[in-house]
Every structure is written in structure tokens, then in C-alpha cells.
C-alpha positions as CSV (number, residue, x, y, z in Angstrom):
1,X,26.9,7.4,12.1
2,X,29.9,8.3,9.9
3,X,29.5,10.3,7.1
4,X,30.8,8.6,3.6
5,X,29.4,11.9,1.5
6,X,30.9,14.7,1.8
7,X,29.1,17.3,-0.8
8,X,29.7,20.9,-1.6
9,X,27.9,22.4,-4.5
10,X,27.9,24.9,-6.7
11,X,25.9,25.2,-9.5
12,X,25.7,21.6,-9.5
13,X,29.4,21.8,-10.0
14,X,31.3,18.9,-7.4
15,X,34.4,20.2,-5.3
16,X,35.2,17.4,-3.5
17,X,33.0,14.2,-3.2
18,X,33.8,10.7,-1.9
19,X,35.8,9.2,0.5
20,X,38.8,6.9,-0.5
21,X,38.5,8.7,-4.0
22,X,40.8,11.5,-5.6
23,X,39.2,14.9,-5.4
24,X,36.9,15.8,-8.4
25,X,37.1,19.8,-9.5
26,X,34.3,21.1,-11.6
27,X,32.8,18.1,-12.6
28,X,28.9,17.7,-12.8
29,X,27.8,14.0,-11.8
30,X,24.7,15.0,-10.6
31,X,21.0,14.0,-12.6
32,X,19.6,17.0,-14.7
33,X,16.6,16.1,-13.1
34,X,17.4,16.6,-9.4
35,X,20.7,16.9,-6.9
36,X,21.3,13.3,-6.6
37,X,24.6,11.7,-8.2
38,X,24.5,10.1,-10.9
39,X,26.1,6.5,-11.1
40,X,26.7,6.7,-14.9
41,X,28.4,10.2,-14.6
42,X,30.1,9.0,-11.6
43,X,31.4,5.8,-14.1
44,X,33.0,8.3,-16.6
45,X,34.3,10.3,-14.5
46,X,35.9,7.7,-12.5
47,X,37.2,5.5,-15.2
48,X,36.8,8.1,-18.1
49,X,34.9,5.4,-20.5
50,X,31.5,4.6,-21.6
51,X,29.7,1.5,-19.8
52,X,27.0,-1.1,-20.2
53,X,24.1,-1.5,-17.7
54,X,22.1,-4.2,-16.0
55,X,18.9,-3.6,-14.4
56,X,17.1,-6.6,-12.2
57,X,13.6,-5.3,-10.8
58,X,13.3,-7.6,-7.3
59,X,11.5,-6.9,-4.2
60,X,15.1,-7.7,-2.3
61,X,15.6,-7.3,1.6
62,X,18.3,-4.5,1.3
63,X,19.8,-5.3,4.6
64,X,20.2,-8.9,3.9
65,X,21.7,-8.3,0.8
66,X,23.9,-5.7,1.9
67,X,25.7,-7.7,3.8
68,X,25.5,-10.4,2.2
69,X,27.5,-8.6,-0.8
70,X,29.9,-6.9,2.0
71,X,30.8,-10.6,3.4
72,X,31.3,-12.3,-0.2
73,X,33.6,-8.7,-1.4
74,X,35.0,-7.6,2.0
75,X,33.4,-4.3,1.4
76,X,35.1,-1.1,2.9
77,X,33.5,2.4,3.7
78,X,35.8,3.7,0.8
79,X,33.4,1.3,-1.3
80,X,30.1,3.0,-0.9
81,X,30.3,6.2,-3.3
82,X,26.9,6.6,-1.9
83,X,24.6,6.2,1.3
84,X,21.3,7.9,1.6
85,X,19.9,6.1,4.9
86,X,16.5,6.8,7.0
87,X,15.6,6.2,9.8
88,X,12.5,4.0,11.1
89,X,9.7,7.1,12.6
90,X,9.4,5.4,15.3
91,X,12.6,3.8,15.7
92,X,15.2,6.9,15.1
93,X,18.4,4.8,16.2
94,X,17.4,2.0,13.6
95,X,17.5,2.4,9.7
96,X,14.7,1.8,7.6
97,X,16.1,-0.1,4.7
98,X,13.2,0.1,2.5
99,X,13.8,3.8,1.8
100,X,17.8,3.6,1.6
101,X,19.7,3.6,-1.3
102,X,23.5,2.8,-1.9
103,X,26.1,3.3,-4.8
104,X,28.8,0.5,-4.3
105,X,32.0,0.3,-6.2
106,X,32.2,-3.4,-6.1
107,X,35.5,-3.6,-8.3
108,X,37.6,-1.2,-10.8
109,X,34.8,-0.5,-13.3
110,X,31.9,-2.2,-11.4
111,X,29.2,-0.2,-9.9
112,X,26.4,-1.3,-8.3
113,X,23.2,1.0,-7.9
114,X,20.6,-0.6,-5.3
115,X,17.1,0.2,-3.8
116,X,14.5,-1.7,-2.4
117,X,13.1,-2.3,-5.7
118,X,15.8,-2.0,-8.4
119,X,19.5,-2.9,-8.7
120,X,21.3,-1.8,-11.6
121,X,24.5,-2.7,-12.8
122,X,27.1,0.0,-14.4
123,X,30.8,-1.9,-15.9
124,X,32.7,-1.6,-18.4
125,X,32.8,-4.5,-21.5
126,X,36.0,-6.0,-19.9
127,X,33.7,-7.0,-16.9
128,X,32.5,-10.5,-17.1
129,X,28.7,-11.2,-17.1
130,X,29.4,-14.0,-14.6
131,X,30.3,-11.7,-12.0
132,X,27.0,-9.6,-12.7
133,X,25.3,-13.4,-12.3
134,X,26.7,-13.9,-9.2
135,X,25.8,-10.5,-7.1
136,X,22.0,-11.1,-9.2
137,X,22.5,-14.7,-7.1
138,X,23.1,-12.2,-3.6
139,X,19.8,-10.2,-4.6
140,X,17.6,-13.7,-5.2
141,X,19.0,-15.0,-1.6
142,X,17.8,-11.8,0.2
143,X,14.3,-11.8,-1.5
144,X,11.3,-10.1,0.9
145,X,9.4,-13.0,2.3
146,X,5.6,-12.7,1.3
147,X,4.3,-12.7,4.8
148,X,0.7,-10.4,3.4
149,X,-1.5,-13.2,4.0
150,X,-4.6,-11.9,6.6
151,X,-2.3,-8.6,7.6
152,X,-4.0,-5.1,7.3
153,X,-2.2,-2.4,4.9
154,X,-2.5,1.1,4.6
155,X,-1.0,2.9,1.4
156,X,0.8,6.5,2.1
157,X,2.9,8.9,0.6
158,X,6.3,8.3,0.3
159,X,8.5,10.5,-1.8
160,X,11.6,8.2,-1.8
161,X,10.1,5.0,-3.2
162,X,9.4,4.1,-6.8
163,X,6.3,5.2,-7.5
164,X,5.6,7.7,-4.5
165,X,4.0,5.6,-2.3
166,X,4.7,2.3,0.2
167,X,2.7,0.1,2.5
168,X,2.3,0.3,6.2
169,X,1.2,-2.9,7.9
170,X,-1.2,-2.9,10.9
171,X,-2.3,-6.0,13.0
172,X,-5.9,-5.7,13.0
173,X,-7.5,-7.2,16.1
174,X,-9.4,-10.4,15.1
175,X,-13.2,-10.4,14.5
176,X,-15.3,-13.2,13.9
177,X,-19.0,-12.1,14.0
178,X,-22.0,-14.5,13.8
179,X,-23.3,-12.7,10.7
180,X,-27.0,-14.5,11.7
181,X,-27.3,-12.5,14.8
182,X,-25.7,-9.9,14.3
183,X,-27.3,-8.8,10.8
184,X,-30.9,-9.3,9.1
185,X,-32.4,-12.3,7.7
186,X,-31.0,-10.9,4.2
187,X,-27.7,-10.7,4.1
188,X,-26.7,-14.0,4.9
189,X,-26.9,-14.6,1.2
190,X,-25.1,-12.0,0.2
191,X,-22.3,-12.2,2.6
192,X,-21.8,-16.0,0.9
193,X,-21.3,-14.4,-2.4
194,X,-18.9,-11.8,-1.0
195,X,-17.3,-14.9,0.9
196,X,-16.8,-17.0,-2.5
197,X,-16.0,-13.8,-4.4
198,X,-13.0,-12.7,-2.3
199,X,-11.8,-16.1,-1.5
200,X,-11.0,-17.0,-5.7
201,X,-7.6,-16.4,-6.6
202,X,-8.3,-15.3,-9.9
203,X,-11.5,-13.1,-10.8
204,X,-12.1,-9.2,-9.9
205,X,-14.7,-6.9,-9.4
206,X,-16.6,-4.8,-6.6
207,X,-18.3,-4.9,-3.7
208,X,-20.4,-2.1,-2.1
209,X,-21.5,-2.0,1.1
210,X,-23.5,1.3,2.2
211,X,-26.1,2.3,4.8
212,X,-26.3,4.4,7.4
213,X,-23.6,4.7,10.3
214,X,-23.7,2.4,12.9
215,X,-25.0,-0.2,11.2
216,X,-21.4,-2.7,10.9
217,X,-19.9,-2.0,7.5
218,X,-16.9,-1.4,9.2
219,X,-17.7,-4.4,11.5
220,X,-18.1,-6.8,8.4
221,X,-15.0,-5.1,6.8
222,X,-13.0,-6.7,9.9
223,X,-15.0,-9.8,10.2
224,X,-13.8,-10.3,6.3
225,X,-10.1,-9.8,7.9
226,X,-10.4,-12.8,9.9
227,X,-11.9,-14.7,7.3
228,X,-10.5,-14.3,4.2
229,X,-6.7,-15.6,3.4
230,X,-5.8,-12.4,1.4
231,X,-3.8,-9.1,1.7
232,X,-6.2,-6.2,2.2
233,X,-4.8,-2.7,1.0
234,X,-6.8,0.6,3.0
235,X,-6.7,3.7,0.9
236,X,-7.4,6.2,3.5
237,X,-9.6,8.9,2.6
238,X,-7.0,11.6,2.4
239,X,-5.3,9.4,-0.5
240,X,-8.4,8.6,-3.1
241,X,-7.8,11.1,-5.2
242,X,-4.2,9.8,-5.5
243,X,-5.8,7.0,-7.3
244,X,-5.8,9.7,-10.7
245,X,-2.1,9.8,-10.1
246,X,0.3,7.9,-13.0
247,X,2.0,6.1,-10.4
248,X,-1.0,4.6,-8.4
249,X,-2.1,1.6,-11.1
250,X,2.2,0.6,-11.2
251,X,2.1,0.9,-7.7
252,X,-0.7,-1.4,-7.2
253,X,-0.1,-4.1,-10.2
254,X,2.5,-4.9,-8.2
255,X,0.0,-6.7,-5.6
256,X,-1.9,-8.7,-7.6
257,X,-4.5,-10.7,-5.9
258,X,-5.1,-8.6,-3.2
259,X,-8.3,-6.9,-2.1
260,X,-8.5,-2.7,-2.0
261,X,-10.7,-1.3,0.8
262,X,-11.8,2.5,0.3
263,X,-14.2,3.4,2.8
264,X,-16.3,6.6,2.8
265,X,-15.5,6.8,-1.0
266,X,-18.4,8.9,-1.9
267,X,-16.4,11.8,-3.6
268,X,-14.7,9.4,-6.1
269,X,-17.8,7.1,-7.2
270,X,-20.0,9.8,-7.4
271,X,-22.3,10.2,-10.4
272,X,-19.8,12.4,-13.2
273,X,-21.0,15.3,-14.3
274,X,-21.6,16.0,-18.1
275,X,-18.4,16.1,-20.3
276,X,-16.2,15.5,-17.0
277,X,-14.4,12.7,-17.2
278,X,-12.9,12.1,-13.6
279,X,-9.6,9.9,-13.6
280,X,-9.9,8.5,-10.1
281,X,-13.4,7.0,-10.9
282,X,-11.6,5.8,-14.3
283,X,-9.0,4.0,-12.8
284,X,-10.9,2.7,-10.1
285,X,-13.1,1.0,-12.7
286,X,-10.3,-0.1,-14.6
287,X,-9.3,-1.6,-11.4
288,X,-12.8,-3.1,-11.0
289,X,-13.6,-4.4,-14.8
290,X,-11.4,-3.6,-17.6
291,X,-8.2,-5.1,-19.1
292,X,-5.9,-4.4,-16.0
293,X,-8.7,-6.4,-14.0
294,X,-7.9,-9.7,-15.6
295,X,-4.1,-9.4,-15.0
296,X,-4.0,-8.6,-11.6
297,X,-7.0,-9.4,-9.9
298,X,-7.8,-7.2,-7.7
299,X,-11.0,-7.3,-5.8
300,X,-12.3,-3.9,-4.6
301,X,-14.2,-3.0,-1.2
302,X,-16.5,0.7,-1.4
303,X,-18.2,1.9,1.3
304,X,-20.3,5.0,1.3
305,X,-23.3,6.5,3.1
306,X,-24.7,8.7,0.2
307,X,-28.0,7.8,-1.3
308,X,-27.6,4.8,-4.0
309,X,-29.3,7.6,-6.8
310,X,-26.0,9.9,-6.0
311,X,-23.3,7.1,-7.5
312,X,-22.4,6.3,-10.9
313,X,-24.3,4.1,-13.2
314,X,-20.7,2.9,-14.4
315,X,-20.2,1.2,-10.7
316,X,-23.4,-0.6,-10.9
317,X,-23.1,-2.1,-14.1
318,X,-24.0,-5.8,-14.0
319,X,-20.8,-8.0,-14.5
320,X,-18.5,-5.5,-12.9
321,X,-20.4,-4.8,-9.8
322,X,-20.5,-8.7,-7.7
323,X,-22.3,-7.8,-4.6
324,X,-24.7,-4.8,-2.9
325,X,-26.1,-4.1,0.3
326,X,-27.5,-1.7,2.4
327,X,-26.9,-2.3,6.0
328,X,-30.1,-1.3,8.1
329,X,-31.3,-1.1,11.6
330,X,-31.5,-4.8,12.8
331,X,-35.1,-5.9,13.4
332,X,-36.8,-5.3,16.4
333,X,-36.9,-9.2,17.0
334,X,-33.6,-9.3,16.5
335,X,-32.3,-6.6,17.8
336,X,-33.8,-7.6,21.3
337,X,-32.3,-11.6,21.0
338,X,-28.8,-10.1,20.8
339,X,-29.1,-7.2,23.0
340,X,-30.2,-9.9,25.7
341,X,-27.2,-12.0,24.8
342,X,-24.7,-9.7,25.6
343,X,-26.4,-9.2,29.1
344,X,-29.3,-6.4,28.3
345,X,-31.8,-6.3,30.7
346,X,-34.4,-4.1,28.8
347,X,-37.0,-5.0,26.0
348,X,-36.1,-3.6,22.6
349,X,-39.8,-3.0,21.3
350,X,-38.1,-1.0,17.6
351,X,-35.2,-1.5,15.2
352,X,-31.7,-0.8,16.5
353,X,-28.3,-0.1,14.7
354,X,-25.6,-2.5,16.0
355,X,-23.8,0.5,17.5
356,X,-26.9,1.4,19.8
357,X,-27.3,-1.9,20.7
358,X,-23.5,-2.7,21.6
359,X,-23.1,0.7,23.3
360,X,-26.4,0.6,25.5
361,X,-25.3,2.3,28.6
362,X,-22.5,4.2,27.8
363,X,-23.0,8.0,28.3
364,X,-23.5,9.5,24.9
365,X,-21.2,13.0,25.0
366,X,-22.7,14.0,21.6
367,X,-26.1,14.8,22.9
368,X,-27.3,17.3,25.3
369,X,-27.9,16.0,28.4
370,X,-31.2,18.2,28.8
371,X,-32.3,15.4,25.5
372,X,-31.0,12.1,26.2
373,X,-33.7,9.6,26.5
374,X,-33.9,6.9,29.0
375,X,-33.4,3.8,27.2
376,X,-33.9,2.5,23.6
């Protein structure tokens, strides 16, 4: 891939930068903040004149719109000041767009900034807004498609977008259970609510969903993915505590209406001890009841296998908290109905988890073999 920057620093001082440009001695156009250029700086020092900016905050398709803008301007290389490309992790020959960035001299005295999230406009007062209107046009053409509905995501770190973090989209295997079989008497009721609950397109709040393992949470959690028309957002368990961080809540208001999964969540919901006031719990309540609730409507999914006594009173509040359940053993009767329906030949005469029941048979590597049982 040719190279369009060509940088050699020192002390943040720029000896010769650009192609297609005239050769810049001694001149700083980097950020104070970090070594990345600066489009402003890069304005003066090109045109040696203040300038007025335009920012438009869109979640754009950066390759459609790049060239899009390099058919309508007949773009060269000489026209990109700047190109910081990735590539895909699994893909290394093909460019991830969402994490690139550009710097485009679009005209004498027109710059254009643009990232997956942001375009800003730098130009100097004898630019006409009408030509700003017409690139802001490009960006509205080559807006994402909202494709979220019944996909799986998974929030992870990402240093390069806006707030620190991005989405990575799974296809989650469908799974429609017959919650009367497969659970007890009890929580047909309950799985109703959490039915209506997540279905509404505007109301909040939280479910929890604990028990021992084994006993479906997860298995529901997937049935809900085949059921429910909504986006569902996984917080893996190595990224909870990023829920403290500044950035999470502006991270997440931008998916309003979608439904946040956090399994095994015991160390955020945990009960607080005295005079400790823990941010992630905070947030995640906020997320659950409080102002931000009502604007973007996010319904939240805990799972944990603690003891109910161990979690914060502030979870269970009435109002805030729309649905509970402990998933048990399934009934002897019932247990032995589906264990027979999926070909069983033995009589289950005690309670059984779902996993003991669907994994009858199978050689069980965490036991000793000198203790396995024969059998239920």
C-alpha cells in the first residue's frame, strides 16, 4: 500500500511531511496532546490564516463515502494530508474502515477531517457554506445501515474509536426452547413478563436471572435471542468494571433501545460496603432506573450465581427491578417427561439440572473415574 505520510520527528518539530506539498522546516502541527497532526495547525501553516469549523456527528460508512467524495472531487493521493488505515484481524489484506481516519484537502483552504463517527470541516471565510452542504449531502448518502435487529454484540476495547470502545457482531445460533418443558411450572409467568418487558420500545429496567449452573440462564438468554426483535449488547466479564469508565454511558446512549446482557456480574452488583460508593454499580443503576433510563431505554440482563442476601438492596428495589428468578433443578416429573423425549431410556426418580439431563451419557472428564456414578 503506498505510503502518503512521510514523518520524521523531532521534538515534535516536522522536517518534511506530505506528499504533493512544499517541505515544512521546524514547524509543530502536531496535537499537544499526542503525535497525531493536527488539521487546524496543518490549516495555518498551509494557508497561513485562521479558519472556521464544521463538525457533523454521523454514524457514516467511511468507505462509501470516501469514494463517493473521490468521484464527485476527482481526488488524488497528493489530496490526503493524512491516512491512518487498519486492517480487518482477520482479514490483514482488507481495511477496516471503522478505525481509519483521513485528512483531505478537498480544495485551496478546504479541509476535511473524517472518522467513522465525526467529520469536521476546517476553511477559510471565503469558502462558501454550500460547498460544506454538499460533501454533509456525501456523508448522509453513505449512512451505516441499522441492520442490529436479533444480531448478538460484544463490546471491546478499542483505543482508536471515540470513546475507547466498539461493537463486535456474532451470529448466535437460533434457539427456541419450549419454556413448559424445559423449565418448572413457575416460570412460565415470569418469562411473560420478561417477554412484554423486552419487547416495549420505550421503558427500562432489569432483569435477574440467578441459580445454580446448569440450570439454562444462559439457555433462556439465547432463547430471548430468537425471540425478541432487539439488539442485545454482551459485556464480557473482563469489561464490567469498564462500566465506571467516563466513556462507557456516551458509548452506550448511542444505542438506545437495546438490551445489555452481563452475565456472571456478581462483583459489580454486589452489596457496597459502608462509605464505598462503587461507580460501576452506580452507572449500571443509572442505566437501570434513573434519568439516563428514560432517554435511552435500555433494558438490562444480570446473571449471577451468588446467594440473593450477597447483592445490593439498590438492584432490588421495586420499580427498578421488573423481573426475578431463580432457576432450579427441574422436577423429578418433569425432569423424567423430557429426558424421555430426547430418547432417554432410564427413569429419573429425583430433580435434574437441564445440563445433566441434556448431557446423560457423555463421559464427564471433571470427575474421577474411581466416583462416577452409574446413572442419574
Amino acid at each position: 500500500m503506498e505510503q502518503f505520510n512521510k514523518k520524521i520527528r523531532t521534538e515534535k518539530s516536522i522536517i518534511s511531511i506530505v506528499k504533493g506539498e512544499k517541505e515544512m522546516n521546524s514547524f509543530n502541527v502536531f496535537s499537544t496532546y499526542d503525535d497525531e497532526i493536527h488539521p487546524g495547525k496543518m490549516f495555518i501553516h498551509l494557508y497561513n490564516e485562521l479558519f472556521d469549523t464544521y463538525s457533523i456527528y454521523n454514524n457514516i460508512n467511511i468507505e462509501q463515502f470516501i469514494n463517493r467524495i473521490n468521484e464527485k472531487y476527482k481526488l488524488l493521493s497528493a489530496n490526503y494530508l493524512l491516512k491512518q488505515e487498519f486492517s480487518k484481524r482477520k482479514k490483514i489484506d482488507e481495511i477496516d474502515y471503522t478505525s481509519c481516519s483521513y485528512l483531505i484537502k478537498i480544495k485551496e483552504k478546504l479541509l476535511v477531517a473524517v472518522s467513522n463517527y465525526k467529520i469536521v470541516f476546517y476553511y477559510a471565510s471565503s469558502i462558501s457554506f454550500d460547498e460544506i452542504k454538499a460533501i454533509i449531502e456525501l456523508a448522509r448518502q453513505s449512512k451505516k445501515e441499522k441492520k442490529h435487529k436479533r444480531k448478538f454484540y460484544m463490546v471491546s476495547a478499542n483505543a482508536h474509536s471515540e470513546y475507547g470502545f466498539e461493537f463486535r457482531k456474532f451470529n448466535i445460533k437460533k434457539q427456541a426452547l419450549n419454556i413448559q418443558e424445559n423449565y418448572n411450572d413457575d416460570f412460565v409467568e415470569v418469562d411473560a413478563v420478561i417477554q412484554q418487558f423486552l419487547s416495549a420500545q420505550k421503558s427500562n429496567g432489569l432483569v435477574l436471572l440467578h441459580g445454580k449452573y446448569g440450570t439454562g440462564k444462559t439457555s433462556y438468554i439465547r432463547n430471548l435471542m430468537s425471540t425478541v426483535n432487539k439488539r442485545f449488547i454482551f459485556l464480557p466479564v473482563n469489561m464490567m468494571e469498564s462500566i465506571s469508565s467516563p466513556n462507557f454511558l456516551p458509548f452506550i446512549s448511542k444505542y438506545n433501545n437495546s438490551i445489555l446482557v452481563l452475565e456472571d456480574c456478581e462483583t459489580i452488583i454486589k452489596q457496597r460496603e459502608s462509605g464505598n460508593s462503587d461507580s460501576s454499580l452506580v452507572n449500571l443503576l443509572n442505566l437501570g432506573d434513573g434519568l439516563l433510563s428514560d432517554a435511552l431505554s435500555i433494558k438490562l440482563i444480570c446473571t449471577f450465581n451468588a446467594d440473593l442476601k450477597q447483592i445490593d438492596q439498590a438492584i432490588l428495589r421495586k420499580g427498578r427491578l421488573v423481573a426475578r428468578y431463580e432457576f432450579k433443578e427441574l422436577d423429578t416429573k418433569k425432569a423424567d417427561f423430557l429426558y424421555k423425549k430426547i430418547g432417554g431410556k432410564e427413569k429419573i426418580d429425583k430433580p435434574k439440572t437441564l445440563a445433566e439431563i441434556y448431557n446423560f451419557g457423555k463421559k464427564n472428564f471433571g470427575e474421577d473415574e474411581q466416583n462416577q456414578k452409574i446413572g442419574f
